[in-house]
Every structure is written in structure tokens, then in C-alpha cells.
Backbone as ProteinMPNN parsed JSONL, in Angstrom:
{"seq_chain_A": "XXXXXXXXXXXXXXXXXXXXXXXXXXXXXXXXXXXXXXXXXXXXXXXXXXXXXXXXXXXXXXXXXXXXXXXXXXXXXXXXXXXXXXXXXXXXXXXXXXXXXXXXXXXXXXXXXXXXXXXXXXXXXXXXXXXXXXXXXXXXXXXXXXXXXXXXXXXXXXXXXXXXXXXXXXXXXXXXXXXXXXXXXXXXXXXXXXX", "coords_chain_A": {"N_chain_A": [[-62.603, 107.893, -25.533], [-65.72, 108.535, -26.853], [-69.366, 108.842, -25.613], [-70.962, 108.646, -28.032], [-69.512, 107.057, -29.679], [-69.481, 104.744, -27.993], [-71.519, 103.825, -28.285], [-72.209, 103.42, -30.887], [-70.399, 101.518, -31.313], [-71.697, 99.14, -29.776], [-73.793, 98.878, -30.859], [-72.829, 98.388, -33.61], [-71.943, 95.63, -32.923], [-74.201, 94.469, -31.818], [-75.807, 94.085, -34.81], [-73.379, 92.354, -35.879], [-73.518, 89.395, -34.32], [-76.082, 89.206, -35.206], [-76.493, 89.308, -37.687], [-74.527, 87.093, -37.977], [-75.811, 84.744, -36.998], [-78.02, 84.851, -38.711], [-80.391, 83.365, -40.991], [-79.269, 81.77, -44.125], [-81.101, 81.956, -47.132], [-82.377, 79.689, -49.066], [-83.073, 78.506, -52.795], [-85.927, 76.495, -53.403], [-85.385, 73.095, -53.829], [-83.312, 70.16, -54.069], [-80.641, 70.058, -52.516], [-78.319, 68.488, -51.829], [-77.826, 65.762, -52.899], [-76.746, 63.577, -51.959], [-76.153, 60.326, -50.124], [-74.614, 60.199, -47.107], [-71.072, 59.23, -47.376], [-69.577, 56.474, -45.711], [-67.258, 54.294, -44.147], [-65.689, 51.823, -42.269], [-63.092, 51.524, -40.255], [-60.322, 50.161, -39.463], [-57.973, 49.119, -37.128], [-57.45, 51.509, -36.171], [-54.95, 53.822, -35.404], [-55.09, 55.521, -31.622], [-56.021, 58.612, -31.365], [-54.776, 61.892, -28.824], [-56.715, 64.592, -27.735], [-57.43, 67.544, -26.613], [-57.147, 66.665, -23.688], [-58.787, 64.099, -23.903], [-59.14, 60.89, -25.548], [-58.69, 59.643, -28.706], [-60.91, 57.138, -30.424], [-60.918, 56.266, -33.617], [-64.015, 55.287, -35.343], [-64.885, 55.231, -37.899], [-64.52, 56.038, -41.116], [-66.156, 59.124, -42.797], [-67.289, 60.773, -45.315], [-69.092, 63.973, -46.26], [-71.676, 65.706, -47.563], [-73.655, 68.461, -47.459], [-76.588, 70.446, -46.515], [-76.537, 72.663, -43.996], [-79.168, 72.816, -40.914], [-79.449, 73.94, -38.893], [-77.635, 75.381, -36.327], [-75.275, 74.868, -33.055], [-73.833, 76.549, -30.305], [-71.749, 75.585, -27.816], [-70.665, 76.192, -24.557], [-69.867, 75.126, -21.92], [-71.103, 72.918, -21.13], [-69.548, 69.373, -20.58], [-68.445, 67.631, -22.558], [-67.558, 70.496, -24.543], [-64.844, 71.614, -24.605], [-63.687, 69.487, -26.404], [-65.884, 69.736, -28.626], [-67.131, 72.395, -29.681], [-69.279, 73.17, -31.322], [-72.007, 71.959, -32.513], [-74.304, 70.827, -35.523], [-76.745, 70.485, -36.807], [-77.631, 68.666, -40.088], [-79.027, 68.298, -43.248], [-79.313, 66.197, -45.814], [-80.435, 65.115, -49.204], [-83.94, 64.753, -48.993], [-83.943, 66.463, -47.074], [-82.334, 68.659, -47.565], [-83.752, 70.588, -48.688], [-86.043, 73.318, -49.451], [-87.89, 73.726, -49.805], [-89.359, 71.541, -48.308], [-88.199, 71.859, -45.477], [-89.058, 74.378, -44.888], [-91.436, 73.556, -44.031], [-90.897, 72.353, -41.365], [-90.251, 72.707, -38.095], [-87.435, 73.39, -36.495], [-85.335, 72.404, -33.794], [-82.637, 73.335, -31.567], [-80.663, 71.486, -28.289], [-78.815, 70.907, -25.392], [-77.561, 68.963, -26.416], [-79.182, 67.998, -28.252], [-81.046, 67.36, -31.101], [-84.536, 68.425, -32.03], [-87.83, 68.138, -34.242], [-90.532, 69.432, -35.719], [-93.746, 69.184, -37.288], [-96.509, 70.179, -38.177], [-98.433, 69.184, -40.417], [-96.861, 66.28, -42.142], [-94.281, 67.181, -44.542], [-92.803, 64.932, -46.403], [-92.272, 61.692, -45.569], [-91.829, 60.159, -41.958], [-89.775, 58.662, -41.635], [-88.386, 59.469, -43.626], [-87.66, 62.299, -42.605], [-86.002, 61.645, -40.416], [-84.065, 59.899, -41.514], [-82.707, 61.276, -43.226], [-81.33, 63.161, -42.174], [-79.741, 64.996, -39.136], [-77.836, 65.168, -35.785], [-74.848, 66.767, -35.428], [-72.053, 66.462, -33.228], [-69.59, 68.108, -33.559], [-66.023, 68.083, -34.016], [-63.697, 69.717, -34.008], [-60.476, 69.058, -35.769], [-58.39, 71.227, -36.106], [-57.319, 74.406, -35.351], [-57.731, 76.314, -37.182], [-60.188, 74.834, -38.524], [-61.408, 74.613, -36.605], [-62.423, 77.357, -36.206], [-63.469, 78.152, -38.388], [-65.944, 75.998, -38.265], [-67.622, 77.367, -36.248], [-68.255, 79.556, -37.355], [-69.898, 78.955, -39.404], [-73.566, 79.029, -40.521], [-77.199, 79.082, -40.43], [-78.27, 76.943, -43.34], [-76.133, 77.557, -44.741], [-73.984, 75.674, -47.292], [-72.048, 72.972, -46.457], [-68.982, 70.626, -47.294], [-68.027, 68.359, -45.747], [-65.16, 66.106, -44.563], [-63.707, 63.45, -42.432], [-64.065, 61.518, -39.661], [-66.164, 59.603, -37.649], [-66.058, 59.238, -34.237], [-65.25, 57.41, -31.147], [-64.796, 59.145, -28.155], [-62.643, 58.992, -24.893], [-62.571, 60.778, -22.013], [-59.923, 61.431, -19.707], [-60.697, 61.313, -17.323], [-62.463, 59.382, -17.046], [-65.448, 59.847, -18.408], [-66.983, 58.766, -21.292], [-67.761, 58.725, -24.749], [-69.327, 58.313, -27.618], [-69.832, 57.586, -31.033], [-72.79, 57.344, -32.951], [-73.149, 54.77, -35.433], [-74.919, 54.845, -37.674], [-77.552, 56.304, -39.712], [-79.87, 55.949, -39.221], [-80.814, 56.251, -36.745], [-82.689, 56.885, -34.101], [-82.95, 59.18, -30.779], [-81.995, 59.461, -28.086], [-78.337, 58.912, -27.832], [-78.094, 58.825, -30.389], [-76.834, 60.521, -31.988], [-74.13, 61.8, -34.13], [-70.419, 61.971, -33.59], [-68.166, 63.816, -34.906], [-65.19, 64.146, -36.124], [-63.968, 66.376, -37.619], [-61.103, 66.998, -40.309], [-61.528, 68.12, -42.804], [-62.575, 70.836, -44.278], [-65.509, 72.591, -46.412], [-66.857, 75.183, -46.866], [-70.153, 76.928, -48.765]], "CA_chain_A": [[-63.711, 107.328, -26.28], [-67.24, 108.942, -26.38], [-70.427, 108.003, -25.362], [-71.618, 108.357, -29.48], [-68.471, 105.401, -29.841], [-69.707, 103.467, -27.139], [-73.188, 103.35, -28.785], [-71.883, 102.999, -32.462], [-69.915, 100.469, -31.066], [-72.693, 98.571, -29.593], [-74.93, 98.776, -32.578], [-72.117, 97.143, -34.572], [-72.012, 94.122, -31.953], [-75.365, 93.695, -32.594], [-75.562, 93.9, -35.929], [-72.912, 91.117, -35.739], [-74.375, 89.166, -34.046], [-77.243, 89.816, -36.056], [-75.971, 88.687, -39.117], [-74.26, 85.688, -38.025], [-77.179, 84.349, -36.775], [-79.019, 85.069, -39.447], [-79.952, 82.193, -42.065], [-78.913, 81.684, -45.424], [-81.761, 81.792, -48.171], [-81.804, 78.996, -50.436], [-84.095, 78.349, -53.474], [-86.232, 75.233, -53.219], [-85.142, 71.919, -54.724], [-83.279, 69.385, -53.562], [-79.193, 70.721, -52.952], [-77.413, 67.544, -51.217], [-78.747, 64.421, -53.656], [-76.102, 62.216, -52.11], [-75.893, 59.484, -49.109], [-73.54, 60.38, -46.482], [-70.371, 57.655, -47.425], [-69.173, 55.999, -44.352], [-66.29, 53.019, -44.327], [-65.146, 51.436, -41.285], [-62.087, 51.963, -40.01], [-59.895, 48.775, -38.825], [-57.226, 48.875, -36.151], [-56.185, 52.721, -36.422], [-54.161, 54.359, -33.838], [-55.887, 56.339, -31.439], [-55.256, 59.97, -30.784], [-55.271, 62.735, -27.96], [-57.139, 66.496, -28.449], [-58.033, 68.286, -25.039], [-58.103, 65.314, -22.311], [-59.718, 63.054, -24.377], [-58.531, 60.002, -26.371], [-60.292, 59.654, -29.442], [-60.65, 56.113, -31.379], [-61.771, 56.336, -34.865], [-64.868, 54.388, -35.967], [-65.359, 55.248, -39.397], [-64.28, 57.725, -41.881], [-66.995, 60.041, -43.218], [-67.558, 62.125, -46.356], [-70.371, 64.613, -46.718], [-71.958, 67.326, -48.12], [-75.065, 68.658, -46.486], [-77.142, 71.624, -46.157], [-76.894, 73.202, -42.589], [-80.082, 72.752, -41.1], [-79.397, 74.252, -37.477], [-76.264, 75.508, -35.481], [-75.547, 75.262, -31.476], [-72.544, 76.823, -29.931], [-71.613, 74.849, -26.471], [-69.296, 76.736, -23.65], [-69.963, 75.227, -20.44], [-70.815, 71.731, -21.1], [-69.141, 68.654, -20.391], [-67.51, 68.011, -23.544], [-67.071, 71.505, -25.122], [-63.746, 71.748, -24.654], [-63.853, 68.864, -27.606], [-66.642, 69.721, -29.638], [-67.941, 73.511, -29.407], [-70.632, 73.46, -32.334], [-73.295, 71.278, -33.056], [-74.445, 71.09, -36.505], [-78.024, 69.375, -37.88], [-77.132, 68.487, -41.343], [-79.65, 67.656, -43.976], [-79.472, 66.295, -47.45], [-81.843, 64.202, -49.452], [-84.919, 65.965, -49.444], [-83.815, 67.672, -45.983], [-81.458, 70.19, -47.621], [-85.101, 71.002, -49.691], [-86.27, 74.496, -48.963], [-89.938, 73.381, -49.886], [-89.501, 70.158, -47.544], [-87.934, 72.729, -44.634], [-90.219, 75.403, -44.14], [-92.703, 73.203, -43.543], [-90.547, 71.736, -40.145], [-90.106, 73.222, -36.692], [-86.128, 72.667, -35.647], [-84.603, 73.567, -32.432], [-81.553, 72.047, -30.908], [-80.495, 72.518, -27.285], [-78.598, 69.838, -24.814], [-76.727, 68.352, -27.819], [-80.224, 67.247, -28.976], [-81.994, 67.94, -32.342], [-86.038, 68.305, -32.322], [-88.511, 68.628, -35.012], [-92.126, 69.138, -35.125], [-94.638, 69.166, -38.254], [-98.391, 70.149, -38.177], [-98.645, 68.069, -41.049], [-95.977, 65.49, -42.641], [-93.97, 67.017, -46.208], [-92.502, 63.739, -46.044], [-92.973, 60.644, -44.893], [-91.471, 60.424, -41.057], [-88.63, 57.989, -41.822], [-87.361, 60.494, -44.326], [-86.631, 63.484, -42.031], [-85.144, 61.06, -39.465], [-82.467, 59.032, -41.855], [-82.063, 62.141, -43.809], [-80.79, 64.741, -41.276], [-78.446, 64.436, -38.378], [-77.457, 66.197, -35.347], [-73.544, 65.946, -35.289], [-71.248, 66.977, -32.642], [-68.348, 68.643, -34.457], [-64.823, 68.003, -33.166], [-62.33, 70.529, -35.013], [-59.015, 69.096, -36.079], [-57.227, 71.917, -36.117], [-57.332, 75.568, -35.154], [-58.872, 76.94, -38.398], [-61.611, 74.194, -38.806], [-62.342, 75.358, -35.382], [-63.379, 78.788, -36.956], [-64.665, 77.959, -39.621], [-66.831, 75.606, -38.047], [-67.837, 78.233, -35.529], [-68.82, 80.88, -38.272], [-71.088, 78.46, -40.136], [-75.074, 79.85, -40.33], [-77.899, 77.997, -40.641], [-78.585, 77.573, -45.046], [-74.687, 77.536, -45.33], [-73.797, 73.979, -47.418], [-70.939, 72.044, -46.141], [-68.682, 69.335, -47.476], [-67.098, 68.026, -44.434], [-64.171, 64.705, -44.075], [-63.102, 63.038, -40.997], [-63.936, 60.614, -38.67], [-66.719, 59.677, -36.627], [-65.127, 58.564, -33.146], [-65.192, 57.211, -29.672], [-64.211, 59.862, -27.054], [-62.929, 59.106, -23.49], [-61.744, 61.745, -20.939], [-59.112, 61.238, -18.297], [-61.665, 61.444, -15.978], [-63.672, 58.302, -17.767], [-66.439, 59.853, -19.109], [-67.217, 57.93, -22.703], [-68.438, 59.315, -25.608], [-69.315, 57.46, -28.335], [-70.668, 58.381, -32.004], [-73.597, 56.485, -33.75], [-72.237, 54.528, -36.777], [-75.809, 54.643, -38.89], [-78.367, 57.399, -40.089], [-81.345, 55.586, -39.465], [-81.459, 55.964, -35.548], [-83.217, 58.314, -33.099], [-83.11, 59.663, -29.491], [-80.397, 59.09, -26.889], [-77.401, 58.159, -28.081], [-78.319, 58.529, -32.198], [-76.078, 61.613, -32.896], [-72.765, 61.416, -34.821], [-69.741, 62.445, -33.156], [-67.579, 63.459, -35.889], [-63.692, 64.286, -35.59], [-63.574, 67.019, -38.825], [-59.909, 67.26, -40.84], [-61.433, 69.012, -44.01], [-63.793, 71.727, -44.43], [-65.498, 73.676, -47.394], [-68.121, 75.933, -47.001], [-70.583, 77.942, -49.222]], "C_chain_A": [[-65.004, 107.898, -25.714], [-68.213, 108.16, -26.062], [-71.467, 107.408, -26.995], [-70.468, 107.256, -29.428], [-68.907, 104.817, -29.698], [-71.087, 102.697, -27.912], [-72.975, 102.581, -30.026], [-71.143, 101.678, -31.978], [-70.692, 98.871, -30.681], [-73.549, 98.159, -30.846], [-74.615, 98.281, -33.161], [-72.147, 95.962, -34.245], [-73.285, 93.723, -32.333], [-76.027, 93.081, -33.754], [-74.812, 92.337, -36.521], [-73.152, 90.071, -35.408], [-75.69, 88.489, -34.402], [-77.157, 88.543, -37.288], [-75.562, 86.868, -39.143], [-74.927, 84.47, -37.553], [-77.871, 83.6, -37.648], [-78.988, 83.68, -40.411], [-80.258, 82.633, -43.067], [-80.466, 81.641, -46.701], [-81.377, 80.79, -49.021], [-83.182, 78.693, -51.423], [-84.512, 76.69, -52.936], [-85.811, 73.986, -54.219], [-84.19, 71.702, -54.136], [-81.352, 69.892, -53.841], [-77.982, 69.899, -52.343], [-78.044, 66.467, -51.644], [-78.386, 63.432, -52.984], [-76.148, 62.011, -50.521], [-74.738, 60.312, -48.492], [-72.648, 58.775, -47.082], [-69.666, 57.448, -46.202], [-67.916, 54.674, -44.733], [-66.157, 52.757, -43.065], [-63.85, 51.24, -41.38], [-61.596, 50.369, -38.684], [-58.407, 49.171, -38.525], [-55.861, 50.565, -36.633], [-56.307, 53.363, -34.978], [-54.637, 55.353, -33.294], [-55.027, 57.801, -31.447], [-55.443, 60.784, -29.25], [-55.359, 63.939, -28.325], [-58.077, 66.332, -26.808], [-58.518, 67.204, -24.104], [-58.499, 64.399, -22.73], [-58.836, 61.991, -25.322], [-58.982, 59.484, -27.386], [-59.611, 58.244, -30.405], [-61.298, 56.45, -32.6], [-62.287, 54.932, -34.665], [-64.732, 53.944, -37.192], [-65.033, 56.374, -40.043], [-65.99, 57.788, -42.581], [-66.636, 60.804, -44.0], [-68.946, 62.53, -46.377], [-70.356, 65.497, -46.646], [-73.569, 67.41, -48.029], [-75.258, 69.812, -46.509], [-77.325, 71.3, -44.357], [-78.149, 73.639, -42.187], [-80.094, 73.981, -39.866], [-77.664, 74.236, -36.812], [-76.624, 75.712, -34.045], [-74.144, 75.393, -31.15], [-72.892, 76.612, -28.219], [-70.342, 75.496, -25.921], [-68.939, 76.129, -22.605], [-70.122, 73.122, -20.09], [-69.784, 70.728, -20.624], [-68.17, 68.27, -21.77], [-67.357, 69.277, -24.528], [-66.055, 71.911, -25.454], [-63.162, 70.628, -25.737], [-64.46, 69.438, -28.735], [-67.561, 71.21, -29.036], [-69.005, 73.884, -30.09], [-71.224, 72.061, -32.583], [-73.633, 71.489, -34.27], [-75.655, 70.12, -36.798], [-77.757, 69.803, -39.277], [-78.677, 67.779, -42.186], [-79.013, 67.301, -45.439], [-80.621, 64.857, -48.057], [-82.633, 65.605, -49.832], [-84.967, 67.015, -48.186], [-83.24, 68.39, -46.673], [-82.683, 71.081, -48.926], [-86.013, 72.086, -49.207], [-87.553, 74.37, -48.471], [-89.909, 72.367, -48.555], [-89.366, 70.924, -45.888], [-88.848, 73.535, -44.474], [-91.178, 75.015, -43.531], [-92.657, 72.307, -41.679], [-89.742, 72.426, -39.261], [-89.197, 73.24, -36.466], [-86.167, 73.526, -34.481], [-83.737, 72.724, -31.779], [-81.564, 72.847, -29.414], [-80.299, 71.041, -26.601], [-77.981, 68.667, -25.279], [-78.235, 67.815, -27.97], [-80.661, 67.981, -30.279], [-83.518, 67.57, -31.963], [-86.844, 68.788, -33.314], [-89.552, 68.31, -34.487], [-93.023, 69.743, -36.164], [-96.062, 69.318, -37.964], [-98.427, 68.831, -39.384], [-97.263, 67.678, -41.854], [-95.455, 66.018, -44.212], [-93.755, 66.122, -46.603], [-92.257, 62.562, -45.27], [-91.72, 60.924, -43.394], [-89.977, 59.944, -41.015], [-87.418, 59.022, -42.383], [-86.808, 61.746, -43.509], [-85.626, 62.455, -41.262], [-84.199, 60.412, -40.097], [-81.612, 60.121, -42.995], [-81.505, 63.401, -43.071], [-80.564, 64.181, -39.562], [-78.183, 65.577, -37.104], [-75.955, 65.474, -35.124], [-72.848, 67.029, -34.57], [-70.136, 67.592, -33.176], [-67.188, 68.487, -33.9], [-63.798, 68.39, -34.38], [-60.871, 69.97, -34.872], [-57.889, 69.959, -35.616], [-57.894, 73.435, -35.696], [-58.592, 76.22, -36.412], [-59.671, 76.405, -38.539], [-62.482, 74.339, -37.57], [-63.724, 77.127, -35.761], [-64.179, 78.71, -37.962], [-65.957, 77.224, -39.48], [-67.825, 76.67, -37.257], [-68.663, 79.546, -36.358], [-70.058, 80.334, -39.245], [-72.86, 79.046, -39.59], [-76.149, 78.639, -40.87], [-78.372, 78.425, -42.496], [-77.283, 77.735, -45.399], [-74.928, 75.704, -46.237], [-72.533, 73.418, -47.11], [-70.495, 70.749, -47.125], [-67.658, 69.146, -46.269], [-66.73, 66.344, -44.495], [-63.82, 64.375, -43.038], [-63.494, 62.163, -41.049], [-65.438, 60.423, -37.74], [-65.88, 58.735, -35.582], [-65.932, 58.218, -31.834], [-64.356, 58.361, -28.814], [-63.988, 59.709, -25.849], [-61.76, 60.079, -22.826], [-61.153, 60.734, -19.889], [-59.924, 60.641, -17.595], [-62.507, 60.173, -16.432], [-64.995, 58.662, -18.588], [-66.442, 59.663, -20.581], [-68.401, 59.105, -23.646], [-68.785, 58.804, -27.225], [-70.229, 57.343, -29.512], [-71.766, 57.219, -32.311], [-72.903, 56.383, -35.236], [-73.667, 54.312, -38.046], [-76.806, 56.169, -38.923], [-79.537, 57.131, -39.706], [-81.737, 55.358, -37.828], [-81.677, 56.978, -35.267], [-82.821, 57.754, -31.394], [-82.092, 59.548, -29.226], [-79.64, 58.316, -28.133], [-77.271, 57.712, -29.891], [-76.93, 59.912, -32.962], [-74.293, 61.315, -33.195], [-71.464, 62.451, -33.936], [-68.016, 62.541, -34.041], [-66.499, 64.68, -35.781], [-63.84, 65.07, -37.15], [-62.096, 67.507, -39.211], [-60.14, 67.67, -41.855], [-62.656, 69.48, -43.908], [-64.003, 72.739, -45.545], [-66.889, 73.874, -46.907], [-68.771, 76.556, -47.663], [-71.658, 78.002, -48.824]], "O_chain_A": [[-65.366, 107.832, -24.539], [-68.123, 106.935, -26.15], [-72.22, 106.448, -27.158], [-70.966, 106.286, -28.857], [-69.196, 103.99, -30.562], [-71.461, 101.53, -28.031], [-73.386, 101.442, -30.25], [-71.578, 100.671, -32.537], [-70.367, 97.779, -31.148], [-73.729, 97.129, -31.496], [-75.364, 97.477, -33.716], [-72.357, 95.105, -35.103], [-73.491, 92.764, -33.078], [-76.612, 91.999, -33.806], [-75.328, 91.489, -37.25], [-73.031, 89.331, -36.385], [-76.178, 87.457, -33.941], [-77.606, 87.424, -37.535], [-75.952, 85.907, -39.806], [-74.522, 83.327, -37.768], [-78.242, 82.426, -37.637], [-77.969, 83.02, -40.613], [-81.095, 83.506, -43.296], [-80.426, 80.448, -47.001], [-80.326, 80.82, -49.661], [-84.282, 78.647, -50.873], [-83.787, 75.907, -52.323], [-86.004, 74.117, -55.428], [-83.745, 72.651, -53.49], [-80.842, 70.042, -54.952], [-76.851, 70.382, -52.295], [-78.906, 66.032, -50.88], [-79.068, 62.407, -52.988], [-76.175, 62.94, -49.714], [-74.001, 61.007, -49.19], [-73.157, 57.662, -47.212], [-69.138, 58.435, -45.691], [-67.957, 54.252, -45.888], [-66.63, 53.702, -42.434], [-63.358, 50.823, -42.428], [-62.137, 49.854, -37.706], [-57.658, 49.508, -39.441], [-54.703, 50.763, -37.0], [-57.096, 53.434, -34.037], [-54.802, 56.322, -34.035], [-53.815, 58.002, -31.512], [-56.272, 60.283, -28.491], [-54.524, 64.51, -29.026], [-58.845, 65.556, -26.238], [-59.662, 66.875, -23.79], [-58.688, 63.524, -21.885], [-57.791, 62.431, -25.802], [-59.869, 58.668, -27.135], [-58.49, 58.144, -30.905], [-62.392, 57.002, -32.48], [-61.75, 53.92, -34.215], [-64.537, 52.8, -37.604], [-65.219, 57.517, -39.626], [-66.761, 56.851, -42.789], [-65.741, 61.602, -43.722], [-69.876, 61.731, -46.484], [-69.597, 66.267, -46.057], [-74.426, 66.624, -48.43], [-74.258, 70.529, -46.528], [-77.847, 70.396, -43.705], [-78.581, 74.65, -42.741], [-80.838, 74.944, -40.055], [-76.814, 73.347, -36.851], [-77.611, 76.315, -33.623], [-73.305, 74.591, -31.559], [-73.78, 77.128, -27.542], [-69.246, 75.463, -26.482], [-67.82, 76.364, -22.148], [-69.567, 72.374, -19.286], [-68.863, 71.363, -20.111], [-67.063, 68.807, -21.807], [-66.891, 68.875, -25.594], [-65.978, 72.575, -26.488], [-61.986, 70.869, -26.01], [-63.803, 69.668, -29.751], [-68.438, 71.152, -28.175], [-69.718, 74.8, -29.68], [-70.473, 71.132, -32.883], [-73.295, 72.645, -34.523], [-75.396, 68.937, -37.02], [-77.665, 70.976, -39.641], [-79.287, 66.841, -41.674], [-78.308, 68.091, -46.067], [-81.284, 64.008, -47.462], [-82.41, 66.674, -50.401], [-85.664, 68.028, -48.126], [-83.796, 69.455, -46.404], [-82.388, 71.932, -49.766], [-86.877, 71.669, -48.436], [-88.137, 74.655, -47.426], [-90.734, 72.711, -47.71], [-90.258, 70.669, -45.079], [-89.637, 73.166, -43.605], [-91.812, 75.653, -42.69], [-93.587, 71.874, -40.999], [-88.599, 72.75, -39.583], [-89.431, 72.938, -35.296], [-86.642, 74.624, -34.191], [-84.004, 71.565, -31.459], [-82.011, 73.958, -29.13], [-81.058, 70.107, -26.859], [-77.886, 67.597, -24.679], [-78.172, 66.662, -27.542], [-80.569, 69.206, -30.361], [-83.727, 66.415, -31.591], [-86.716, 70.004, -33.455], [-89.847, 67.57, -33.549], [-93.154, 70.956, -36.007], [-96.677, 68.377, -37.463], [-98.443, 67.645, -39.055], [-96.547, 68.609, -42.224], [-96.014, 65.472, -45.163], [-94.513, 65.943, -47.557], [-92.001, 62.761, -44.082], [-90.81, 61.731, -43.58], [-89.086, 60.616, -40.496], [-86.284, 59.307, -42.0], [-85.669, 62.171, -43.704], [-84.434, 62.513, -41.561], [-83.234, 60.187, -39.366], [-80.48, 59.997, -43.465], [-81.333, 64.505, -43.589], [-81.103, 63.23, -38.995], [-78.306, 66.772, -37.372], [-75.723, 64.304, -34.819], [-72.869, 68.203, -34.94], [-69.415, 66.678, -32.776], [-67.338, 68.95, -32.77], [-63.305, 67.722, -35.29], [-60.139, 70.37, -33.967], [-56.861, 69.662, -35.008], [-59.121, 73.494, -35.771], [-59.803, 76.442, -36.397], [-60.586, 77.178, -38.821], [-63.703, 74.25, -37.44], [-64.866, 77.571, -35.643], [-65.298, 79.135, -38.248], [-66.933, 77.487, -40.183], [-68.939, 76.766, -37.772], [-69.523, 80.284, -35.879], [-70.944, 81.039, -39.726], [-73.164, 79.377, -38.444], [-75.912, 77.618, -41.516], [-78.675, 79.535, -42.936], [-77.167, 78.123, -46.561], [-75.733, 74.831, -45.911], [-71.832, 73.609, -48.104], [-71.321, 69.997, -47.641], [-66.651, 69.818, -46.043], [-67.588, 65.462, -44.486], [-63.461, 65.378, -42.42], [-63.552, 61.573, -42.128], [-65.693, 61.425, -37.071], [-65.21, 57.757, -35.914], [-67.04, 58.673, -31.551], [-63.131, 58.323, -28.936], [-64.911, 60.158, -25.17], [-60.547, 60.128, -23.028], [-61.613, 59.7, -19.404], [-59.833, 59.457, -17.273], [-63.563, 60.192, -15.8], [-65.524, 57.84, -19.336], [-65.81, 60.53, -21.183], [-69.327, 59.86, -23.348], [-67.983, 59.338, -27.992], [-71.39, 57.028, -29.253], [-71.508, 56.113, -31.837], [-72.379, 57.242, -35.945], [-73.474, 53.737, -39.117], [-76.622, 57.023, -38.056], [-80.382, 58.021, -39.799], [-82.635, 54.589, -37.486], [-81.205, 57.991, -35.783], [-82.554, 56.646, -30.929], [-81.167, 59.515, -30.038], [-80.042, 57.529, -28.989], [-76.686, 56.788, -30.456], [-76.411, 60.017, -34.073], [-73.5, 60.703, -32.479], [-71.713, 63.637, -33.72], [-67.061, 61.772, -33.929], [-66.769, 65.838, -35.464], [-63.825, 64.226, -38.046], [-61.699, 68.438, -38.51], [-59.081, 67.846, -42.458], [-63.651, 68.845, -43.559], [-63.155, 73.594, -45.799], [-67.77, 73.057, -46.637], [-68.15, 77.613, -47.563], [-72.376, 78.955, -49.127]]}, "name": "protein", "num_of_chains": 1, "seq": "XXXXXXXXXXXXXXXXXXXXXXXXXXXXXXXXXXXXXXXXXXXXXXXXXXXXXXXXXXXXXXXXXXXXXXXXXXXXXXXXXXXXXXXXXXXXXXXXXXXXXXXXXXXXXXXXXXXXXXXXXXXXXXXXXXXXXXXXXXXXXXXXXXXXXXXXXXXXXXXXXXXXXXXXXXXXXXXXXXXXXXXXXXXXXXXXXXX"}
């Protein structure tokens, strides 16, 4: 293998990279109208996935514009939940409503930050979500993993309780309408569509 390979080779990595990165274009207007639906979930049997013992809360349906992706290696639970996902819909998955707000995740947290307000403050905060992702299965692992920010999701499961061997607790928020510590959804995914 040459040194022109090594380069071309490189260049493609980046490129890659690059791309998957990159976010999605969407026109403006409003592309997730509907409520997340939530149910509670009464006296189901827990499971085990990597160390951990996971109780269901609540099943979850939704379909959301991807606001923000974070891929976790090193963390404390990673070996559960390797992507992060801020989810909008409402008037978050709203192109016009978006441009006009700051994101940046990092530490499993979501942050925004507005010079001035598109909508009122309540509305970004009960309309958009940072949710831990916990892949089912092998393939919803990838697929979660390949998602870009401007992709739209409909994603099923579970939000859950997580505890490791070791004790450390983990434990989802069961409403939309909270912030800071301890507000993000920790949600056990068994179906995934993406466009």
C-alpha cells in the first residue's frame, strides 16, 4: 500500500466522518404535531442488558425530529446507553423555531441558549428532550448510532429504571415538563424507523 492510498484513504475517513456529522436540512414548519404517548406500566418483569437490571416505567411512542446527537464511550453507563438523542416535536421539530436556538449537549446534559425567545420558554422545555437511548438489540444499536442531527425518528420502548451490579441507579423521568438534574428520559428502544 502507497503513500497516495494512505492519503486517499484518509480523505475518505474524513469525509465520513464529515458527512455523518453533518445535519439534515429540513424545510420550516412544524414536522412532529404530536404529544409524546406515555402509559404506565404495572408489575412487568424486569430484565438484564450489560450488568444492569432494567425495570420498566412506562411504555413510550414517538416521533420526533432529531434535534442533537452525543456518542458516549467512556462513561459510566455507556456500556447501556451509547447515544444520546435531544428530540423535538411541537414547534421544536420547526426549522423557523430552531435556527433561532443555540444546542449543545455534553455530560448526558442538553443546553440551549436564545438571544431572543421564538417561543415562549415553557415551550422549548416541555417540547424537546434529552433521552438516553438504550438499544434493544444489536441493529437498533446501529441504527441508533448512525442517526444525524435533522434525521426524524419514530421510536417504541420503554422508559426504565437502571441498576448495575455494582449499585449505581439510574432512573428515567416519567414527564416532559421537567428540567435540570435528573429531567432526562432514559428510554429502553425495541422499534426504530428513521428518515
Amino acid at each position: 500500500m502507497g503513500f497516495k492510498t494512505t492519503i486517499t484513504g484518509m480523505v475518505m475517513l474524513c469525509l465520513f466522518y464529515w458527512w455523518s456529522g453533518s445535519e439534515i436540512s429540513r424545510a420550516p414548519g412544524v414536522l412532529a404535531p404530536d404529544e409524546p404517548y406515555q402509559k404506565e406500566v404495572f408489575s412487568a418483569p424486569y430484565r438484564e442488558m450489560s450488568g444492569y437490571r432494567i425495570d420498566l416505567l412506562a411504555s413510550l411512542d414517538l416521533r420526533a425530529r432529531v434535534i442533537a446527537t452525543e456518542r458516549y464511550w467512556f462513561d459510566h453507563g455507556s456500556a447501556l446507553s451509547p447515544v444520546d438523542l435531544v428530540l423535538g416535536w411541537g414547534a421544536m421539530s420547526d426549522s423557523a423555531v430552531l435556527q433561532q436556538i443555540s444546542i449543545s449537549q455534553g455530560g448526558r446534559y442538553y443546553n440551549w441558549r436564545v438571544k431572543t425567545l421564538p417561543v415562549p420558554r415553557r415551550t422549548i422545555e416541555s417540547q424537546s428532550a434529552n433521552m438516553h437511548m438504550i438499544p434493544a438489540r444489536g441493529e437498533i444499536a446501529r441504527e441508533l448510532k448512525s442517526i444525524r442531527a435533522g434525521n426524524m425518528v419514530h421510536l417504541k420502548g420503554y422508559l426504565v429504571e437502571a441498576t448495575s451490579n455494582e449499585g449505581f441507579r439510574w432512573k428515567s423521568s416519567l414527564t416532559r415538563s421537567d428540567t435540570g438534574s435528573g429531567a432526562c428520559e432514559l428510554f429502553l428502544v425495541e422499534s426504530i424507523y428513521v428518515w
